[in-house]
NUDO-470931 format. One line per field, with one value per residue (C-alpha): residue number from 1; residue in three letters; x, y, z. Coordinates in steps of 0.02 Angstrom, whole numbers. Each point is the difference from the previous one (the first is absolute). Layout:
tipa: NUM,...
drense: Ala,...
px: X,...
py: Y,...
pz: Z,...
***
This chain:
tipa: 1,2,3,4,5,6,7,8,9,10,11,12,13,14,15,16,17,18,19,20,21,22,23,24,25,26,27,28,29,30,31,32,33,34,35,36,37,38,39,40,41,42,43,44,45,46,47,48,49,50,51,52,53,54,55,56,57,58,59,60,61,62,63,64,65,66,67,68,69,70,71,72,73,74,75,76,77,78,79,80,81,82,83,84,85,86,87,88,89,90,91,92,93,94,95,96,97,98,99,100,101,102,103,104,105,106,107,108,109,110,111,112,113,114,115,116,117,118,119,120,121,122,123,124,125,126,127,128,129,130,131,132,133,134,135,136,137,138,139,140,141,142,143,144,145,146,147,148,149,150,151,152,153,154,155,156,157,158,159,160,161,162,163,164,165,166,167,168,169,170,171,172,173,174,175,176,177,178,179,180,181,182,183,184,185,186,187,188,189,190,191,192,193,194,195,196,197,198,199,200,201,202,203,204,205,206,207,208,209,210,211,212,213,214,215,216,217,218,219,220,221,222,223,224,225,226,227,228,229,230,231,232,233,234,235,236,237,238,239,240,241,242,243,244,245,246,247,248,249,250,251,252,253,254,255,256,257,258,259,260,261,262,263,264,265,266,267,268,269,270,271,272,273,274,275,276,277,278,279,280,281,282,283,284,285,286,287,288,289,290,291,292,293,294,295,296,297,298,299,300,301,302,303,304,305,306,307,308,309,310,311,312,313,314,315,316,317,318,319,320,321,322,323,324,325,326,327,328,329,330,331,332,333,334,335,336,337,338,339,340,341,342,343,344,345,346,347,348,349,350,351,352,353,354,355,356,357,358,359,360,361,362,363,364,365,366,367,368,369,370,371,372,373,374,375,376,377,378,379,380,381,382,383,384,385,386,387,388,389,390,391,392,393,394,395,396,397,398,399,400,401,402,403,404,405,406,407,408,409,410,411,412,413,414,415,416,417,418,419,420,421,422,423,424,425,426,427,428,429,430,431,432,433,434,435,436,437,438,439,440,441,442,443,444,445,446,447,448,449,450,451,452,453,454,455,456,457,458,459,460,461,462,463,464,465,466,467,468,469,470,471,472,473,474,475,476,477,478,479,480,481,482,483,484,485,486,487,488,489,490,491,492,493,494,495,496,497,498,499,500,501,502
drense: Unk,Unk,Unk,Unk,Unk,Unk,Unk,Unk,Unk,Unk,Unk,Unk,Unk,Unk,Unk,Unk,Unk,Unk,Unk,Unk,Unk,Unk,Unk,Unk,Unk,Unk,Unk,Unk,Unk,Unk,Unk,Unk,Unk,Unk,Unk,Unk,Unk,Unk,Unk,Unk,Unk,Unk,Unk,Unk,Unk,Unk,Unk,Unk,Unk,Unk,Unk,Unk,Unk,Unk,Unk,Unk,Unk,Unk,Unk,Unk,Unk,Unk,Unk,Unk,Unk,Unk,Unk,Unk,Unk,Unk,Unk,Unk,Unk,Unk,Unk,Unk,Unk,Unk,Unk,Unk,Unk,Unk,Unk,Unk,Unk,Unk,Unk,Unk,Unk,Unk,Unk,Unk,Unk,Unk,Unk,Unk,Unk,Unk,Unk,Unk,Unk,Unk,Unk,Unk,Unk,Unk,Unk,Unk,Unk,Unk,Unk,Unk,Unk,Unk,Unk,Unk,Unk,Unk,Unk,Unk,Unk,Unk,Unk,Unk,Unk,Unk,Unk,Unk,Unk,Unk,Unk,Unk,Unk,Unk,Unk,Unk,Unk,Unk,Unk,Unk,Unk,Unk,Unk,Unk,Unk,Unk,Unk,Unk,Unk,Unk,Unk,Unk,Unk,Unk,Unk,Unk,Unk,Unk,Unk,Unk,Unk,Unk,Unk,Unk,Unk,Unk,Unk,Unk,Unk,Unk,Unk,Unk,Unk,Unk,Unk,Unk,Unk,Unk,Unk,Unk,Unk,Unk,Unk,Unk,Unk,Unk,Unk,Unk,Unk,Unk,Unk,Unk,Unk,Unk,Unk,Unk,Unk,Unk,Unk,Unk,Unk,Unk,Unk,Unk,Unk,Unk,Unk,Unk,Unk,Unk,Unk,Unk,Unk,Unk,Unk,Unk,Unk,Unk,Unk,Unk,Unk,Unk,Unk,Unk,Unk,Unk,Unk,Unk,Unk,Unk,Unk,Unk,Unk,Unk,Unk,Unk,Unk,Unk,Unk,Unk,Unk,Unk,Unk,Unk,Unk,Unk,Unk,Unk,Unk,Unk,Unk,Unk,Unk,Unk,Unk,Unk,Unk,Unk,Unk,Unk,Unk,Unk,Unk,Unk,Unk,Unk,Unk,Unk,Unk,Unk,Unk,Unk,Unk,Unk,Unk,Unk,Unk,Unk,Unk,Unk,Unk,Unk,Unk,Unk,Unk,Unk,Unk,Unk,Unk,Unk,Unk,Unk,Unk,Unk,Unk,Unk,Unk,Unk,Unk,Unk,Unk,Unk,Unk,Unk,Unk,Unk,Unk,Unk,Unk,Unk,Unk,Unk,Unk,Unk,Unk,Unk,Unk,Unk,Unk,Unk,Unk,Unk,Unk,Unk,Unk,Unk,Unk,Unk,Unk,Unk,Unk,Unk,Unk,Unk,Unk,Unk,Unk,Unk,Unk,Unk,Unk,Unk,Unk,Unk,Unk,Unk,Unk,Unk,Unk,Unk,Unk,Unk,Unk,Unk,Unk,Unk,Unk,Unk,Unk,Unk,Unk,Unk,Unk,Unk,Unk,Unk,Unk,Unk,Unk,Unk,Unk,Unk,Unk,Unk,Unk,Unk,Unk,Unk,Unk,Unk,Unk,Unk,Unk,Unk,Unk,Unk,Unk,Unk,Unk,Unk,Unk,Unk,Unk,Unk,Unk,Unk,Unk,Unk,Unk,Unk,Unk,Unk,Unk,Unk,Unk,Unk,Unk,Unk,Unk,Unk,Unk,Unk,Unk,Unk,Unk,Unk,Unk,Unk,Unk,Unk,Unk,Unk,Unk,Unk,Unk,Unk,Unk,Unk,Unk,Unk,Unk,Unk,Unk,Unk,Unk,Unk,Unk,Unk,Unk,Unk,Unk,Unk,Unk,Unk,Unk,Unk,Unk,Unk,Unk,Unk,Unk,Unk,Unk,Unk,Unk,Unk,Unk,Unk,Unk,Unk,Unk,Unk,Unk,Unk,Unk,Unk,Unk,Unk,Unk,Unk,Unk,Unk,Unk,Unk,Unk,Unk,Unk,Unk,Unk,Unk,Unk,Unk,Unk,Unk,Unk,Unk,Unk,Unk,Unk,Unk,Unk,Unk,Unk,Unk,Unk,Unk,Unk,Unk,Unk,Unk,Unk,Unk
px: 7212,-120,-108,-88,-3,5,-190,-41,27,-133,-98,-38,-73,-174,-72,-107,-189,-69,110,21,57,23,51,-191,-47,-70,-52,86,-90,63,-53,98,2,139,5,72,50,64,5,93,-157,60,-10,-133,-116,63,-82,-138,-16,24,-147,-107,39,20,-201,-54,104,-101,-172,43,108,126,141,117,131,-17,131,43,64,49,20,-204,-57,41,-85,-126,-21,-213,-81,-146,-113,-128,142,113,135,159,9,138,-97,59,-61,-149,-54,63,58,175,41,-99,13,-155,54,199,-6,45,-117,38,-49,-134,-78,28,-64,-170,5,10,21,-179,34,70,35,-122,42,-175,-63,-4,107,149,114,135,172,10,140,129,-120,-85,127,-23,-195,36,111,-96,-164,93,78,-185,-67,128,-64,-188,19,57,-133,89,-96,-192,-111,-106,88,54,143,-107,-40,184,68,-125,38,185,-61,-91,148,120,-100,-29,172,48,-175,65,187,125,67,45,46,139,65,-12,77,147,30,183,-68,-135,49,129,83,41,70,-34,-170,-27,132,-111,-161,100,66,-194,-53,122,-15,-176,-114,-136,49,-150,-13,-136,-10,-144,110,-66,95,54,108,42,97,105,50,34,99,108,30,9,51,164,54,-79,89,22,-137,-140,-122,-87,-172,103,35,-192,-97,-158,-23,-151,1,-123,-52,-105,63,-63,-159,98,43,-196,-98,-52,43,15,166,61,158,98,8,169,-61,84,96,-159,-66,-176,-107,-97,-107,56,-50,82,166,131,123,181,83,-142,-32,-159,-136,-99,-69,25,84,-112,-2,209,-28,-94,118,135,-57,62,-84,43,162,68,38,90,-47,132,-50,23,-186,-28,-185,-25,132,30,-141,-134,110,5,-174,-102,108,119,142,185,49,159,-17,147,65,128,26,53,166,43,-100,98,183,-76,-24,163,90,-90,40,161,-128,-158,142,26,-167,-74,166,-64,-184,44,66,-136,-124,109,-2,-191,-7,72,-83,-172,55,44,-156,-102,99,-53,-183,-14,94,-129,-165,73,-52,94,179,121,175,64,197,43,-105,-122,111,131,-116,-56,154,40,-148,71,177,-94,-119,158,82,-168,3,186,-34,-153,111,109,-113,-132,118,36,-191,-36,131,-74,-177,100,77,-24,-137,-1,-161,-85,181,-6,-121,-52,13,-137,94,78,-138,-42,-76,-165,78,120,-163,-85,171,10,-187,-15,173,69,189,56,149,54,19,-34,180,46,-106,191,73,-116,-30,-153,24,7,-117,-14,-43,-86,69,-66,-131,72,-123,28,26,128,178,112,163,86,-70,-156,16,-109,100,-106,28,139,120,-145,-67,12,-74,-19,172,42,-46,34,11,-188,-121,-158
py: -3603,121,-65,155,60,202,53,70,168,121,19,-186,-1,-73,141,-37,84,-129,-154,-127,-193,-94,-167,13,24,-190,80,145,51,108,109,-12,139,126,-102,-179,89,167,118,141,123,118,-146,-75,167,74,-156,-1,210,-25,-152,128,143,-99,-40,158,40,-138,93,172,89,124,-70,-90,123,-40,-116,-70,115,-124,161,54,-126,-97,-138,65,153,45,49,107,-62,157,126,-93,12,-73,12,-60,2,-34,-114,92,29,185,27,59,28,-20,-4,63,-134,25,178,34,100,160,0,126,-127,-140,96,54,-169,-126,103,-78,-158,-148,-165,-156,-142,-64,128,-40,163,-33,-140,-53,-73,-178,-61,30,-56,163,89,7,50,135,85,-31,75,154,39,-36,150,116,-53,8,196,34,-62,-116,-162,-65,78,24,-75,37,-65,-140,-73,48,-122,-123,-30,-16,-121,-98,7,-78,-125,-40,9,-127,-115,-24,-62,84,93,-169,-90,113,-38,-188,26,73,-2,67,179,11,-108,31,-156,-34,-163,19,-12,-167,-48,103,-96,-164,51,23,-172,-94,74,-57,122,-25,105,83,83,88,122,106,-59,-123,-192,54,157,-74,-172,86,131,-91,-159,160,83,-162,-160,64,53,-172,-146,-122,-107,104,133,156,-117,-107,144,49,-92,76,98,118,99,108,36,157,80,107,-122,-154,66,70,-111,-209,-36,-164,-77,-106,-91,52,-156,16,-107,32,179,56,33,-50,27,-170,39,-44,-67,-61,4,78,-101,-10,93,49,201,70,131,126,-75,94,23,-60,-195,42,17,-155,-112,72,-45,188,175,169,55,-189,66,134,74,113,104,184,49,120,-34,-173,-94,60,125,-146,-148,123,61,-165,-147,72,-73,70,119,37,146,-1,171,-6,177,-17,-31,175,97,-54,-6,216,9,-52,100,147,-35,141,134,-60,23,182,40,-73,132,134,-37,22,167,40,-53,100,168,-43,-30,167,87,-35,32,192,-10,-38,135,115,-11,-17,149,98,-79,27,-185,-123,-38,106,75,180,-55,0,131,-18,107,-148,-138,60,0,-167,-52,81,-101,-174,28,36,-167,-99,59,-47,-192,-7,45,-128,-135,20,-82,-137,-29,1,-144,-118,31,-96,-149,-132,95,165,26,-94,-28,-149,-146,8,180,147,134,-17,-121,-194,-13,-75,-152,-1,1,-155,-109,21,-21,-170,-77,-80,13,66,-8,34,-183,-199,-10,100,-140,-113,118,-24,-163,-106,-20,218,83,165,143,165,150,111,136,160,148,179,35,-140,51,23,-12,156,17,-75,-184,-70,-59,-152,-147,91,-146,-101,135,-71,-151,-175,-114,-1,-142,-136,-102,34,-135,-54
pz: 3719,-65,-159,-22,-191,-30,-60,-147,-84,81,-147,10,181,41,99,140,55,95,79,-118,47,-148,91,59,-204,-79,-180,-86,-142,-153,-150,-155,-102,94,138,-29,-175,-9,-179,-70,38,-125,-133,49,24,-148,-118,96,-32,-165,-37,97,-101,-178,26,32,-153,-87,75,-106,164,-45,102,-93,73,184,85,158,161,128,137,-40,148,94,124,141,-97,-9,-152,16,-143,27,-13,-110,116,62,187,129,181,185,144,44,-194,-30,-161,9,-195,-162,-190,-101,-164,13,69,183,81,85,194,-30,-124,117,149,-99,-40,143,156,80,-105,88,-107,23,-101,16,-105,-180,-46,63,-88,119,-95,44,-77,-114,-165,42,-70,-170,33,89,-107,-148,87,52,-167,-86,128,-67,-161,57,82,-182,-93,-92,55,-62,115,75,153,182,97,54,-157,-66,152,-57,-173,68,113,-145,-112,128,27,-171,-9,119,-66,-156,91,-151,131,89,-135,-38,164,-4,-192,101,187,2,-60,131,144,153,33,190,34,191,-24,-29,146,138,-49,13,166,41,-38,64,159,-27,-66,-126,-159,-84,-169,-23,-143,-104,-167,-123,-19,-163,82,197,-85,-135,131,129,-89,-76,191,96,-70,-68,190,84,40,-140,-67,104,-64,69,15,113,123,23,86,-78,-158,-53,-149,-63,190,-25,174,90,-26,22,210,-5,-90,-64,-177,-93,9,-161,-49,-140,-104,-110,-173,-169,38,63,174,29,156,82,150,172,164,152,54,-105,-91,2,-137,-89,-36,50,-105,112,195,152,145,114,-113,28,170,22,-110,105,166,38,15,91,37,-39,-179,-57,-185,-77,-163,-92,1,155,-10,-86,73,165,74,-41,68,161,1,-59,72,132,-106,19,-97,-110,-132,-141,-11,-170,15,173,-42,-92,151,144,-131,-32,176,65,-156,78,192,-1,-68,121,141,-43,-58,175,96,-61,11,189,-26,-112,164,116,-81,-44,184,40,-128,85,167,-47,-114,163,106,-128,5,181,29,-157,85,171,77,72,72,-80,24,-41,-54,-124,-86,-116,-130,44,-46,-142,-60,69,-105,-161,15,74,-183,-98,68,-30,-192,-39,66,-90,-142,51,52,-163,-112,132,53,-182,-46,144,-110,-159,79,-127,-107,-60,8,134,125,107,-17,189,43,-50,47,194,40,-51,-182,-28,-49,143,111,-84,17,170,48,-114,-44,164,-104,-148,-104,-170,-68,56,-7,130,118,-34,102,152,8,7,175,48,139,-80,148,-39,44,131,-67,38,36,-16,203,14,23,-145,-45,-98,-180,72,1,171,128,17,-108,-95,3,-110,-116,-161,14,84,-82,199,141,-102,180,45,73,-77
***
């Protein structure tokens, strides 16, 4: 009798770059804030918006007017502090579209632009979206450069200093924790409950893996939060601090993967949350202020690819943990969830638009052929045929151009509706364009999986042997409408092999 249990819903997949066996994982570590616990974005980045915007109110600004556009940006988007741009880039750091402030740029602007400018993210000028908090910064900083290009800020200033004083508000913002009090104040406006969570991280320790928390949020945020996600959806008479084997707060990651820090106990006395110094092992049950990862490591008896950290943060949670300690990898992609739901709602039209792409290449295909006939035939050079005439093939040429124009007519509008999936603006999350976005490059060099929430770990199992695809290259063989031929039966992702070996 067959046991198996239907997987999830595609959206929900873990998705697989580099073979991943968790039964080989000891220690799976986890970031809090939209990873262990998810928020309504649009809530959440619209408060946080608004504190930014109410100080520079406070400061003498003239924009008491601006509000929140949730479709402005979106995560892995670039902004170019120099130019004051918004920029959407692929692999290879070509920037396929850009917004000067909120306006799109024509492709003569964007040519003149950034045609010999390829994207480095270790230059200071370029500001890579993170996460989903960068939301709100981003669309705040473009609406102040419309504002700045009119004159209507104090001056002088550039873009650079513009971004900056954005920069300093936010932070200021989230120093002086209104923001987060609100939330604590009330959870059911801001937070997206998911019951399943809390199962999968109980399936993970009782099949015997060390459960980590280890989050760049303050005491005073991480134990409201997570008693309001967790203990309501854990068995009776146990609490989220019961699950984890190890708590950090206030982490300071990336430095806590890169660097020695103290390490102190939170000491719970009176309501308040005091910090003690500490050395030597770490204690049961009690939460833990700054350290690092290599102290973890050491308390752990683990290191490498024994643990697995999972977090939102493309650079400080999971290209460090790659780069620095040759961790595992697991990058939590919320958004995930509407791509691949736009993608599949889409699949009819990608089916026709990829038919008549190969008609499009065949009259192309044609067209150069007689092009070539043409000019060999003028310079007199080369193999070449009399029949049919050249009177014949100009004409040929004529009805093959008149074709080409009325399914360019057709295909524009098609093309042009594969550029919006999900955002109007900016289209999909991992696409610039045909190719891999800039962000879609950096998940699959550092994240080993990703997926678009912890939960979706119930539906694999503690126990799963997650297999990576097979790379497909441009020469392999493909499949009509371009899928390879290779690996075809996996693409997607890694929820397969469940059976592996160690």
């Amino acid at each position: 009798m067959s046991t198996f249990i239907p997987g999830p819903p595609p959206e929900r997949g873990l998705f697989c770059n580099r073979t991943l066996n968790l039964r080989a994982i000891k220690a799976v570590g986890y970031d809090m804030d939209y990873t262990l616990i998810h928020y309504h974005v649009e809530a959440w980045e619209r408060r946080a918006y608004e504190h930014i915007r109410d100080r520079l109110v406070e400061q003498g600004w003239p924009v008491a007017d601006l509000s929140f556009d949730p479709e402005l940006s979106m995560r892995g988007l670039i902004i170019d502090t120099e130019k004051g741009n918004l920029l959407k880039a692929n692999r290879f750091g070509f920037v396929k579209k850009a917004l000067h402030g909120t306006q799109a740029m024509s492709f003569e602007a964007q040519r003149d632009e950034y045609a010999r400018t390829i994207i480095d993210l270790h230059e200071q000028r370029w500001v890579f979206l993170n996460t989903l908090f960068s939301l709100s910064e981003a669309c705040i900083y473009a609406q102040l450069v419309d504002r700045l290009d009119a004159g209507q800020l104090p001056g002088p200033m550039g873009y650079s200093d513009l971004y900056e004083h954005v920069r300093k508000n936010l932070d200021a913002t989230h120093m002086q924790g209104r923001l987060k009090a609100e939330i604590i104040a009330d959870p059911e406006r801001y937070v997206i409950d998911d019951p399943e969570t809390p199962l999968a991280l109980l399936d993970q320790r009782n099949a015997g893996k060390k459960l980590l928390l280890i989050t760049n949020s303050e005491w005073a945020y991480t134990e409201p939060m997570m008693h309001f996600a967790f203990d309501r959806h854990l068995p009776e008479g146990m609490t989220w601090r019961q699950l984890f084997d190890v708590v950090i707060v206030s982490a300071r990651k990336p430095e806590f993967f890169t660097t020695r820090s103290s390490l102190f106990e939170v000491v719970e006395s009176s309501g308040e949350a005091l910090l003690r110094p500490h050395t030597g092992p770490f204690k049961p049950g009690t939460p833990y202020f700054g350290g690092s990862a290599v102290e973890l490591e050491r308390h752990l008896g683990m290191s490498g690819d024994q643990i697995l950290y999972v977090g939102d943060h493309m650079f400080g949670d999971v290209h460090v943990t790659k780069n620095v300690l040759r961790w595992r990898t697991a990058l939590i992609l919320r958004e995930l969830e509407d791509e691949v739901r736009s993608i599949a709602s889409f699949r009819a039209t990608e089916t026709r638009l990829a038919e008549r792409m190969v008609v499009k290449e065949r009259l192309e295909a044609e067209s150069c052929q007689i092009r070539l006939e043409l000019q060999r035939r003028r310079f007199q050079y080369g193999p070449r045929t009399d029949t049919p005439s050249e009177t014949e093939l100009v004409a040929r040429l004529a009805t093959l151009r008149t074709e080409l124009e009325a399914l360019d007519a057709e295909l524009g509008p098609l093309a042009r509706a594969a550029t919006e999936l999900s955002n109007p603006i900016w289209g999909l999350l991992t696409r610039a364009g045909n190719d891999k976005s800039h962000l879609a490059r950096q998940v699959e060099r550092y994240a080993d999986i990703y997926t678009s929430r912890v939960s979706n770990f119930l539906f694999a199992t503690p126990f799963v042997y997650l297999r990576s695809p097979r790379g497909s290259l441009p020469h392999d063989p493909s499949l009509p409408g371009g899928t390879p031929v290779f690996g075809a039966s996996e693409a997607g992702g890694g929820m397969s092999g469940t059976d592996g070996g160690e």
